[in-house]
N, C-alpha and C positions, 0 to 999 in steps of 0.2 A: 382586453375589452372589459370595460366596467361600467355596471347599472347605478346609475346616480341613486337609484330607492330602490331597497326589496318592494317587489310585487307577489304577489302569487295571482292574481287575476280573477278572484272571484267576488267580481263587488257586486254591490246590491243587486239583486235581479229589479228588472223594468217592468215599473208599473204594478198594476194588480189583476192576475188572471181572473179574480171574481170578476171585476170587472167588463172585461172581455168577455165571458161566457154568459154575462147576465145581455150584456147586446142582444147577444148572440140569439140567444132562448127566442127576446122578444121577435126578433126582425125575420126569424126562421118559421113562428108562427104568422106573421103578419102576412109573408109572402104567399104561404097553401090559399089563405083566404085572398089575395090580389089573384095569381093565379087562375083560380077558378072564376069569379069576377070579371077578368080581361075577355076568357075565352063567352061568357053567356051575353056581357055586352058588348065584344067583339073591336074596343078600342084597343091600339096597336099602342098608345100613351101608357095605356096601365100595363101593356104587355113592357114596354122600353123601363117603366119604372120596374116592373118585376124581373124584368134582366137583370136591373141596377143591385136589386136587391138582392138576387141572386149571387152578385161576384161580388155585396156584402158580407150575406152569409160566408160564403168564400174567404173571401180577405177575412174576416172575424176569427174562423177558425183557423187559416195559416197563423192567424195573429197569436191566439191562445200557444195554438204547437211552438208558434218560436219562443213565446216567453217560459214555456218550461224548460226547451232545450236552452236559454240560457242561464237556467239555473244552472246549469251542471258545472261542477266541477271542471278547473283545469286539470288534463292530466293525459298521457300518456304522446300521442301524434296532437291532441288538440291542445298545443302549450297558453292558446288563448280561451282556453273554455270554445263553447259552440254561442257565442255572444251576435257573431255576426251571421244567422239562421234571422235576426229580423231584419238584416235589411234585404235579405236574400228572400222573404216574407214581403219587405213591402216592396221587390223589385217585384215579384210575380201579383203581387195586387197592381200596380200600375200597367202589365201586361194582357190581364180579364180584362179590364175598365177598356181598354183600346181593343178589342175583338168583342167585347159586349156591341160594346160604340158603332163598330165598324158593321156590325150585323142589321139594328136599329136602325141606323142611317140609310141604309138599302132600302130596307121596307117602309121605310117614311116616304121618301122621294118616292116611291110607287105608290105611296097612297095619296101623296099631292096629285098626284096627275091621275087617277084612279080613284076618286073617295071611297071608302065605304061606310054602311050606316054603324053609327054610333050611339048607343044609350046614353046621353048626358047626362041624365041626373043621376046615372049607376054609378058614371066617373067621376062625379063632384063627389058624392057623399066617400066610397074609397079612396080618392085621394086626399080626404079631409082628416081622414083615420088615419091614412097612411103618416101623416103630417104629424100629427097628433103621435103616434107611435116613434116616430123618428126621434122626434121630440125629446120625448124619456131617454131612446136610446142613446142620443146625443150627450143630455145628461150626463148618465150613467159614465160613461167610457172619460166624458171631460174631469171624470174623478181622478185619473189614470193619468200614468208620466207623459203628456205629450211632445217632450221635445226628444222620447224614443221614435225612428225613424219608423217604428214596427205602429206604433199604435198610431200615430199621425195620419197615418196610413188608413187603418181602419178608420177614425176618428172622420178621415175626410170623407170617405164611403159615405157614412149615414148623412156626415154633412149637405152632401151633395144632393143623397137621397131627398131631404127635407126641404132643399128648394126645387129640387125636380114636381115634389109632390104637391108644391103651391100652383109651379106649373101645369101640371093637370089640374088641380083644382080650375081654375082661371079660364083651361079650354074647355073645359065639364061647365062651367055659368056659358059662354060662347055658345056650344051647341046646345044648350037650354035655348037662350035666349032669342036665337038667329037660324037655327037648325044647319048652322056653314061647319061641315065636319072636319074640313078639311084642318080645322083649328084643334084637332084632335094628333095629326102626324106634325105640325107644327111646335107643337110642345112637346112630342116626341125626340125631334131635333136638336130644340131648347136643353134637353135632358141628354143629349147625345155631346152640344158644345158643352155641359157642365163634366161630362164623364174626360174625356179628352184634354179639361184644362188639368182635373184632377191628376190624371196618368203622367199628364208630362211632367208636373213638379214631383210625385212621384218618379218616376224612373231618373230625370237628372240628378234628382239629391241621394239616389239609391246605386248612380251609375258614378260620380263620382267618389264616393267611397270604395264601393269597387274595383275602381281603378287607383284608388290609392291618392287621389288627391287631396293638395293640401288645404283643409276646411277655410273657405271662403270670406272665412272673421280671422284670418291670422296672417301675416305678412310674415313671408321667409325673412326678409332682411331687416323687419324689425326684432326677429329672437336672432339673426347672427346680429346683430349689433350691442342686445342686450348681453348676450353670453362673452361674447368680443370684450363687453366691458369689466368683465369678473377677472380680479385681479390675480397676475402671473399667466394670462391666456394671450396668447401672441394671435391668432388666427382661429380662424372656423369655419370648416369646408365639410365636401360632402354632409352637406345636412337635411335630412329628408324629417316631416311629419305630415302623417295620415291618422285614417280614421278607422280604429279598429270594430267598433261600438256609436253608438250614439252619443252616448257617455265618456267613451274611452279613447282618448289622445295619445297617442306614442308619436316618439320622437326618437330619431336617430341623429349622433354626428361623430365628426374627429376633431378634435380640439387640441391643437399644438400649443405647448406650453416652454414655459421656461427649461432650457436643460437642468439646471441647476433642483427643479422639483422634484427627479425622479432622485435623485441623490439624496437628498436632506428630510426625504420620507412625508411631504407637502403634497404631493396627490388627491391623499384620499380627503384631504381639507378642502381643495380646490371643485373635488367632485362634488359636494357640500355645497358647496357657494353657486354652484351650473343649475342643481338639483332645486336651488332655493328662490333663484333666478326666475327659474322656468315655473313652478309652483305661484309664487308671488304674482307673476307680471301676467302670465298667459295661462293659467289652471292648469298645468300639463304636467301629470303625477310620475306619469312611466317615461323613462328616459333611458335610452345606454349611452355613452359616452365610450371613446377610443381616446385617451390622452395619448401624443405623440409628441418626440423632439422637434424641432425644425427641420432639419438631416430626415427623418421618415419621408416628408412628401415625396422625394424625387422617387420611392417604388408606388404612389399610387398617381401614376398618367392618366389609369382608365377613368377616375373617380369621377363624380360631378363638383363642381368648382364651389 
């Protein structure tokens, strides 16, 4: 078994923790003030927006904790570093957002068919702050790697936040204008469908990695056919690529070669040519490769094809 490139595994860490933690500060002060706020004007909108915000805060700070843990070093049982603590971050941020959701939704539908009285102009002027704060903090994080599955994460949190907050806004002018409260758990809802769209592309793009599949920008059979075509490579089976990282592509296969290679000392040329293949055509740095004769298939039956 041979690795087409030395790795050791510690490539750039993602993003920037300033960043994250500067969210953080802000959205973790915003909330004390909505909070308190929800409860003297007694809207269930500003209560759904400071749930939101709540499994902000939340998601912010798993966010921060993963991107230190994957500073760290590879080493010892962790031969990949702790790289993949964010997606394991943005799979429990997509898990709040659907139990946030799911609580919200409850108490809205009771307040449809129940209203209760609402301070409107308490909910216009907070959810205008609220907007207005998002805002920054939206900023701020878009500073930051987003195409790390960890901060995306985050990043959609406040996103969401910030049209949930125009959504209160809108029903804060409503029961100003019409005193109809009910437009108060209606935007509540509004902010329940945006939580829930958010979770689900979280948790699938968080649960296919997890399960090891193959990133949905690459076609098996266009890299067995690119590798197929490197010369002295007879065949290419068992070929597996997943996703270690956000970042991080590995690639496994067995690549039957000419017999005539292992003799004439052409291997580790050919592993060159696999290793350069895969780099060029498809950005895929970490590779092992199993060069075998022809004669090798008939002991692996179990293998994938």
């Amino acid at each position: 078994m041979s690795e087409g490139k030395s790795h050791t595994h510690a490539l750039a860490p993602y993003g920037d923790v300033r960043y994250v933690l500067g969210a953080l500060v802000l959205i973790s002060l915003f909330l004390v003030v909505e909070v308190v706020t929800a409860i003297l004007g007694t809207s269930l909108a500003l209560f759904a927006d400071a749930g939101h915000m709540l499994s902000d805060v939340s998601a912010l700070a798993m966010s921060a904790w993963a991107l230190r843990l994957a500073k760290r070093p590879a080493e010892g049982r962790w031969s990949f570093g702790l790289k993949r603590a964010e997606i394991l971050s943005a799979a429990a941020n997509g898990v709040t957002l659907v139990a946030v959701a799911l609580l919200i939704a409850v108490e809205a539908i009771q307040r449809l068919i129940t209203p209760h009285h609402v301070a409107g102009g308490l909910v216009l002027v907070v959810a205008l702050v609220g907007a207005l704060v998002n805002v920054v903090a939206a900023y701020v994080l878009a500073k930051a790697d987003r195409r790390n599955l960890n901060i995306r994460g985050a990043y959609l949190h406040v996103l969401t936040d910030l049209y949930a907050f125009i959504g209160t806004a809108v029903a804060g002018v409503v029961i100003i204008l019409s005193s109809w409260e009910r437009a108060d758990a209606i935007a509540s809802l509004f902010v329940v469908a945006l939580m829930v769209r958010s979770a689900w592309g979280l948790l699938r793009d968080a649960g296919k990695i997890l399960l090891q599949g193959t990133p949905d920008n690459l076609s098996l059979s266009d890299v067995r056919a690119h590798l197929a075509n490197v010369e002295h490579v007879l065949d290419v089976h068992d070929l597996h690529v997943w996703t270690v990282a956000s970042d991080l592509l590995t690639l496994s296969a067995h690549v039957v070669v000419e017999d005539g290679c292992f003799d004439s000392g052409h291997a580790p040329r050919i592993l060159d040519a696999l290793q350069k293949c895969l780099t060029e055509h498809f950005a895929i740095e970490h590779a092992t490769f199993q060069l075998e004769p022809a004669t090798h298939v008939s002991h692996e039956e179990g293998l994938h094809p």
